[in-house]
C-alpha positions as CSV (number, residue, x, y, z in Angstrom):
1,X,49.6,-96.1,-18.3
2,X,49.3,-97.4,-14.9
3,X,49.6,-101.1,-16.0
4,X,53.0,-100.1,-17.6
5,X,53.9,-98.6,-14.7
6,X,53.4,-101.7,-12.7
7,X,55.1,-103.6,-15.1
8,X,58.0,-101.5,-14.2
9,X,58.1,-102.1,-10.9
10,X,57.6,-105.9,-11.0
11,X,60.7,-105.9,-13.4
12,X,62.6,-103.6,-10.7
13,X,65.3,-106.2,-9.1
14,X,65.5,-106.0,-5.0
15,X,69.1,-104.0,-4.5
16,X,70.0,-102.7,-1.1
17,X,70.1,-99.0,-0.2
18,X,72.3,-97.2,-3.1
19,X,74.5,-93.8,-2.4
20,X,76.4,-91.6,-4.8
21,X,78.6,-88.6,-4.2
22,X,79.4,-86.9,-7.2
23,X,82.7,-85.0,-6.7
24,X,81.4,-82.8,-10.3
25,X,84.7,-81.0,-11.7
26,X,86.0,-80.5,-8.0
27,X,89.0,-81.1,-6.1
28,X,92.7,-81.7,-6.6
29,X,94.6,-84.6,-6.0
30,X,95.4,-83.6,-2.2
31,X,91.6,-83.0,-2.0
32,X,90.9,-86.5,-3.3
33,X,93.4,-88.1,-1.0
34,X,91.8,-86.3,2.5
35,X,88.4,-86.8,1.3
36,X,88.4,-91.3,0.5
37,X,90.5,-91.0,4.3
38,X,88.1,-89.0,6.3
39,X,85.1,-91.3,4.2
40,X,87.1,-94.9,5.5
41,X,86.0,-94.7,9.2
42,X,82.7,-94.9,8.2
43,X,82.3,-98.4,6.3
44,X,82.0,-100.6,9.1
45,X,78.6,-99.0,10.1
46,X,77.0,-99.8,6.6
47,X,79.4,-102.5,4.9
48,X,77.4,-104.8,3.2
49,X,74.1,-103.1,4.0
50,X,74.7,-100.1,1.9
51,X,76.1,-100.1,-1.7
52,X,78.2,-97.2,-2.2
53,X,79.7,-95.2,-5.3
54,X,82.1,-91.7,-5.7
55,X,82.5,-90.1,-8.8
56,X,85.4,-88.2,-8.9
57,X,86.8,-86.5,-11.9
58,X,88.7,-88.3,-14.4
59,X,92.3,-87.3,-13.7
60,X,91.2,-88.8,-9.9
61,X,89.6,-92.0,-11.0
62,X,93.0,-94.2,-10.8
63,X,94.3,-92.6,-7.7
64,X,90.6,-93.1,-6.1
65,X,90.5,-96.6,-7.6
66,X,93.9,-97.3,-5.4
67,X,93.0,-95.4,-2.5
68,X,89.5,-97.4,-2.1
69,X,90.3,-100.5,-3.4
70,X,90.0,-103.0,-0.1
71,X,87.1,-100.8,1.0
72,X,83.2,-101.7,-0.4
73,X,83.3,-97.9,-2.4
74,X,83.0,-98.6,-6.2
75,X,84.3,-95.9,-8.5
76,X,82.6,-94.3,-10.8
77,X,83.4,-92.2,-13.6
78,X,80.9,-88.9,-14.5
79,X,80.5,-89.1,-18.2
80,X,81.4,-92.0,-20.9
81,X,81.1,-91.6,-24.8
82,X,78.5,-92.3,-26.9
83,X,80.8,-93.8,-29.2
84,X,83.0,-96.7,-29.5
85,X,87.0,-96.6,-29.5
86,X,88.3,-94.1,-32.0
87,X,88.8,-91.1,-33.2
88,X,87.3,-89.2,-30.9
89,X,89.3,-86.7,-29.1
90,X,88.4,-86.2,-25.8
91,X,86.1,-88.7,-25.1
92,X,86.4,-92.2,-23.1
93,X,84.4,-95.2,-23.7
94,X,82.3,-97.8,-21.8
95,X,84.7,-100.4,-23.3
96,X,87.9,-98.4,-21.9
97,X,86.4,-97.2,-18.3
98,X,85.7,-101.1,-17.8
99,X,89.2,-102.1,-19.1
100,X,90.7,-100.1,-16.8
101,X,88.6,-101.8,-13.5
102,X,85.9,-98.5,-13.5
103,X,82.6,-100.2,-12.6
104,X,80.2,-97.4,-12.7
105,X,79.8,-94.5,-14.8
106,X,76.6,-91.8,-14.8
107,X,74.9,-91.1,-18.1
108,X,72.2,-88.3,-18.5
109,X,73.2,-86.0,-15.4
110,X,71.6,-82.6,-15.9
111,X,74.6,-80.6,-16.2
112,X,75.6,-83.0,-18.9
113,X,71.7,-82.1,-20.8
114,X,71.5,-78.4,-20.1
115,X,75.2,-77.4,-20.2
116,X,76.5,-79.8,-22.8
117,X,73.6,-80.7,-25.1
118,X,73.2,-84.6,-24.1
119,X,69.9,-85.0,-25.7
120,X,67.4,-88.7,-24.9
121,X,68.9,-90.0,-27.8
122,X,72.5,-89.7,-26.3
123,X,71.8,-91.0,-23.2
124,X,70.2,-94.0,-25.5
125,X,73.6,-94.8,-27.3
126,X,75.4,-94.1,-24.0
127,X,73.1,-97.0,-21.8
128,X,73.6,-99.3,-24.9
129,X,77.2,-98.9,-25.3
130,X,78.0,-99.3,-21.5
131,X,75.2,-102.4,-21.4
132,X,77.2,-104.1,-24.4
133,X,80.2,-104.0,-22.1
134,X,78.9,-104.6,-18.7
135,X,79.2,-101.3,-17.1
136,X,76.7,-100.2,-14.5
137,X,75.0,-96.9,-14.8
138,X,73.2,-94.2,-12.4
139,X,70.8,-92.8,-15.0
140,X,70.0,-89.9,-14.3
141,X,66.5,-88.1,-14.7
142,X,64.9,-85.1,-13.4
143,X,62.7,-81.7,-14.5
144,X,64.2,-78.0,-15.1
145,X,62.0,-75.7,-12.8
146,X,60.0,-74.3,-16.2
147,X,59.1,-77.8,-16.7
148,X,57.7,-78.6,-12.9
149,X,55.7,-75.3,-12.9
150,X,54.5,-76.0,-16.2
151,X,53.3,-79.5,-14.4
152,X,55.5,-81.4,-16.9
153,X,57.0,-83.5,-14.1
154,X,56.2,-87.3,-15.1
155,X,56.4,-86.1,-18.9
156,X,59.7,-85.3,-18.6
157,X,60.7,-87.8,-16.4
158,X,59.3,-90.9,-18.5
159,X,60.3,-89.3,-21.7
160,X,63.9,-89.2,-20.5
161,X,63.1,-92.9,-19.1
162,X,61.2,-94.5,-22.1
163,X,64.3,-93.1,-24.2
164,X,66.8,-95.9,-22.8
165,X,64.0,-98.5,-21.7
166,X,64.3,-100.5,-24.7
167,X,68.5,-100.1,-24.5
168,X,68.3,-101.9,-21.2
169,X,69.0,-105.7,-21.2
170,X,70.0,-105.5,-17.5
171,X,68.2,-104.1,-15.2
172,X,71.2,-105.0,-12.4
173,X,73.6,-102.7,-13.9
174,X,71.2,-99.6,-13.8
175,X,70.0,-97.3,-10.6
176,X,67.9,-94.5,-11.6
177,X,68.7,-91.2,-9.7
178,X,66.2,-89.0,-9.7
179,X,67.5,-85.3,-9.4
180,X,65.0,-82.6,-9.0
181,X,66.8,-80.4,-10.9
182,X,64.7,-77.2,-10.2
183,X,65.9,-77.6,-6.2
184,X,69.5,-77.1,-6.7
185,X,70.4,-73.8,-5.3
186,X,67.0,-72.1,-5.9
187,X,65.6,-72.4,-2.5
188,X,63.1,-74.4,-3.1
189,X,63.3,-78.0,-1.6
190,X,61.4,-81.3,-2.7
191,X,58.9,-83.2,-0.6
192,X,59.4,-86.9,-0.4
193,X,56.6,-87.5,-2.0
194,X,58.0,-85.4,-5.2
195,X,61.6,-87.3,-4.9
């Protein structure tokens, strides 16, 4: 286990500092607008030394897109389909978020597993779709707090992560976010050793 571990790591590429703000299913347009503008005066203290991604919700992503587009924030959208184009009502696909300029999109998020169903075998057709069309992905991993008191931590974690390993033909287009689920708005914080 440790050699595969190490393999891992030797296959990670070197990537500069990543950060992500999720906006979840927040805002309003007038919200969006104030929020990119009061983020602006900050990019020339970590242009080019920090890559940078917001996810606002979908209604926002074109406005957003506009709003940011001579700045070094990439869009990103919170969800895409498992599925190709089709009839599937509702859903959006790594083929259309990338025709329409979208660079990023998160797959796996825990609210998407525990509120929605997303299941490791979802997230698997999700990172294969969005690798067959070149879209970049935060994967996202991370424990319920039953499952980290149960000292489940690293099953969880490399179950969720051997689920889309052998999906991944780009290691570029993928930052794994790790989200301690089990510290959001319970109190309890994690280490950096745990994170």
């Amino acid at each position: 286990e440790a050699s595969s571990s190490r393999s891992l790591i030797a296959m990670a590429p070197e990537r500069k500092p990543f950060v992500g703000g999720n906006w979840k299913s927040n805002g309003t347009v007038e919200s969006a607008k104030v929020l990119c503008k009061a983020l602006m005066p900050g990019v020339p203290a970590w242009r080019n030394k920090v890559d940078v991604v917001v996810c606002p919700i979908l209604p926002q992503l074109s406005l957003v897109k506009k709003i940011t587009t001579k700045s070094p924030f990439k869009v990103c959208a919170q969800n895409v389909s498992a599925s190709s184009e089709g009839a599937f009502t509702g859903e959006v696909s790594a083929g259309q978020l990338k025709d329409f300029g979208v660079q990023w999109t998160l797959i796996g998020h825990s609210e998407r597993r525990t509120k929605f169903g997303e299941t490791d075998a979802i997230t698997a057709e999700k990172m294969e779709k969005c690798q067959a069309t070149g879209l970049s992905v935060i994967f996202c991993i991370g424990e319920q707090l039953e499952e980290r008191e149960a000292g489940k931590t690293d099953e969880v974690n490399k179950r969720q992560l051997e689920a889309v390993f052998d999906k991944v033909k780009d290691w570029k287009k993928v930052v794994i976010a790790y989200e301690p689920v089990w510290a959001i708005g319970t109190g309890k914080v994690a280490s950096p050793d745990q994170a």
